[in-house]
C-alpha positions, 0 to 999 in steps of 0.5 A: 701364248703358253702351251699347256698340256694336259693329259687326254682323259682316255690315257687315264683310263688305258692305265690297266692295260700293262696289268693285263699283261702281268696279271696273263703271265701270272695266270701261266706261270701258275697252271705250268707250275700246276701241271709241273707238280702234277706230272711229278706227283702221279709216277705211274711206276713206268721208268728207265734208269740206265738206257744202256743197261737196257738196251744190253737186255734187248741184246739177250731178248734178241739172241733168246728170240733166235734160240726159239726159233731154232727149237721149232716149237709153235705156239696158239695163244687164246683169250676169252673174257668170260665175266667182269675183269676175268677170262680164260687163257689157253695155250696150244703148243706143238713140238718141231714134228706138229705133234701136240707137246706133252707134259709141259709146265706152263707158268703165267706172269700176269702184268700191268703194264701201266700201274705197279702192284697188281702183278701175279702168277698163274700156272695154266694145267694141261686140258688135253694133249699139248691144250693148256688153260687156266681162269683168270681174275684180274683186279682191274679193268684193262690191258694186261700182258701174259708172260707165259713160259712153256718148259718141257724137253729142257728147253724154255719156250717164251710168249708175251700177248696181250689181253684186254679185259672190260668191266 
């Protein structure tokens, strides 16, 4: 008596199944290499091309930090949004003695912190006795930061806040 085999008839059928698993890892092969041109194409301008060189600049932001403190200047900073993407800065400065600081030059380096290519300055006008403003109108809607520089007495006085404006 001679055995014969024969194939079951579901085993021609469950051939597909190994595709399955091709046809899978082709479809993630394709969306990481998607998301790899994507995440390589939309450079936000955000970047750090000498990570000791940068931490040598924190050093000197360090010491800079120190300096003011010792020159006993105190500084208010006050934001109002006043329309769409626009506002008022204000900046109240005090000298060691408490008194308002006069006749200071108060300059603004307003920065995307996000996106390159909106940066502008400003200069803020003394309002009253040591109260300087100045309007601002920003391209786009969202956080910005103010580099603001105070310069009076010979020496430099340094804020960076930052704002929110909506649309």
């Amino acid at each position: 008596m001679a055995i014969t085999m024969q194939r079951a008839p579901d085993a021609e059928r469950s051939r597909w199944i190994p595709w399955v698993f091709v046809g899978f890892f082709l479809v993630v092969f394709a969306v990481n290499g998607a998301l790899v041109w994507f995440a390589l194409s939309s450079w936000t301008g955000l970047e750090t091309t000498n990570s000791y060189e940068r931490g040598l600049v924190y050093n000197r932001a360090l010491e800079a930090e120190k300096e003011q403190a010792a020159l006993g200047w105190r500084a208010g900073f006050g934001f109002h949004q006043t329309g769409e993407r626009q506002g008022m800065l204000e900046l109240r400065l005090q000298g060691r003695d408490t008194a308002p600081l006069e006749g200071a030059k108060v300059d603004a380096e307003i920065v995307r912190p996000t996106q390159e290519g909106y940066d502008f300055d400003l200069a803020l006008e003394e309002r009253a006795p040591g109260r300087y403003r100045a309007a601002v109108r920003v391209p786009l809607p969202g956080q910005w930061e103010v580099r603001l520089a105070a310069r009076a007495r010979g020496e430099v006085y340094r804020l960076s806040p930052r704002i929110y404006l909506g649309p």
